[in-house]
C-alpha positions in Angstrom: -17.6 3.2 -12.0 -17.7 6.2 -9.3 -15.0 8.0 -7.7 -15.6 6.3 -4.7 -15.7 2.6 -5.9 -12.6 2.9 -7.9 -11.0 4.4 -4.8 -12.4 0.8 -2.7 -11.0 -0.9 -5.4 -7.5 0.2 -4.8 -7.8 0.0 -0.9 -9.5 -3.6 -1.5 -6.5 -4.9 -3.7 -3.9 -3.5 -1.4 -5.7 -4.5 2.1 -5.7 -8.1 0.2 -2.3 -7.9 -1.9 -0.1 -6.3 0.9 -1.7 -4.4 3.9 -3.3 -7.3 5.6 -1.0 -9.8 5.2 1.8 -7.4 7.1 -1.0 -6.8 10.1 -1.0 -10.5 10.7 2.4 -10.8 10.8 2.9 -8.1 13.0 0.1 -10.0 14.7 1.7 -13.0 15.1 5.2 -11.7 15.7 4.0 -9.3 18.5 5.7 -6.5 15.8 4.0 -3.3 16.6 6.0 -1.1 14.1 4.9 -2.5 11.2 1.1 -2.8 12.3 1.5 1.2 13.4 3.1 2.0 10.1 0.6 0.0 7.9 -2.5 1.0 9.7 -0.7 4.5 9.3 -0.3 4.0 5.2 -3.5 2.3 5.0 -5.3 5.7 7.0 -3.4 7.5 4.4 -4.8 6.1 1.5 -8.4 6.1 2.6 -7.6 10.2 2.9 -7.2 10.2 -0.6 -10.0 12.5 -2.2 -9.8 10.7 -5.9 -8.6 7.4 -7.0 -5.4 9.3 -9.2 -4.1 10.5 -5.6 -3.7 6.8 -4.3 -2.2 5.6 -6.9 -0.1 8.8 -6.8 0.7 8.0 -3.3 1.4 4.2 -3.5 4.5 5.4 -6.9 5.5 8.4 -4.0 6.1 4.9 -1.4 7.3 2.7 -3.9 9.8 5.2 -4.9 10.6 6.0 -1.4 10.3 9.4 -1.4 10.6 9.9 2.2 13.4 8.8 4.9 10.5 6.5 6.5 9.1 4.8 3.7 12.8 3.6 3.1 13.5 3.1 7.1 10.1 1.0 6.8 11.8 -0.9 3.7 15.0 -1.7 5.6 12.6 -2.9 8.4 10.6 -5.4 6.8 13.9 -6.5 4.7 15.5 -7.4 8.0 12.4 -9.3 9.3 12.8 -11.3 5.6 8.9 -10.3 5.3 8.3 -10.8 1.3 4.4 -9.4 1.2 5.6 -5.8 0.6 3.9 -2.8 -1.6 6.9 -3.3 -3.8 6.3 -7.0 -4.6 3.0 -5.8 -5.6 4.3 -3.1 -8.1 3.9 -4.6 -11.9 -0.1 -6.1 -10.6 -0.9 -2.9 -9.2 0.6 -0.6 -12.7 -1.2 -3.1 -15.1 -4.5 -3.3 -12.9 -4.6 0.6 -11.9 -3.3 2.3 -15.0 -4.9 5.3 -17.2 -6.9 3.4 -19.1 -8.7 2.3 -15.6 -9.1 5.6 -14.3 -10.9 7.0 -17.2 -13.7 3.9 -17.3 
């Protein structure tokens, strides 16, 4: 597997597992902070030069290592919106792990 295609197979499973599911709720709930800060994350990711720097970057979100990847928490917590990156945590690890990276 290239570089490239194991870095569409990350953005694939989060687009499916987490990034589209917020849009349409934002959609739907006329929520334009959430579709700015996903489309934002989701620019982000597709940035990435290898497949080691997303999954880098989705641990630096998960462990909310900045003020508003917490702030973004706190907002989709209030809104009682469960499809979040860190429901997706333990599927992501076991799917995107070393052993996956070196195929």
């Amino acid at each position: 597997m290239t570089e490239e295609e194991k870095k569409q197979e990350i953005l694939n499973f989060l687009n499916e597992k987490a990034f589209k599911p917020m849009i349409e709720y934002g959609k739907e709930f006329n929520d334009k902070h959430i579709i700015r800060v996903v489309t934002k994350t989701q620019t982000d990711f597709k940035r990435k030069r290898t497949a080691r720097e997303m999954i880098n970057r989705y641990h630096d979100i998960i462990t909310h290592k900045s003020l508003s990847s917490t702030e973004f928490l706190e907002h989709l917590n209030q809104k009682k919106i469960s499809t979040r990156l860190e429901d997706i945590e333990e599927e992501f690890n076991s799917r995107f792990n070393e052993e996956w990276l070196n195929k």
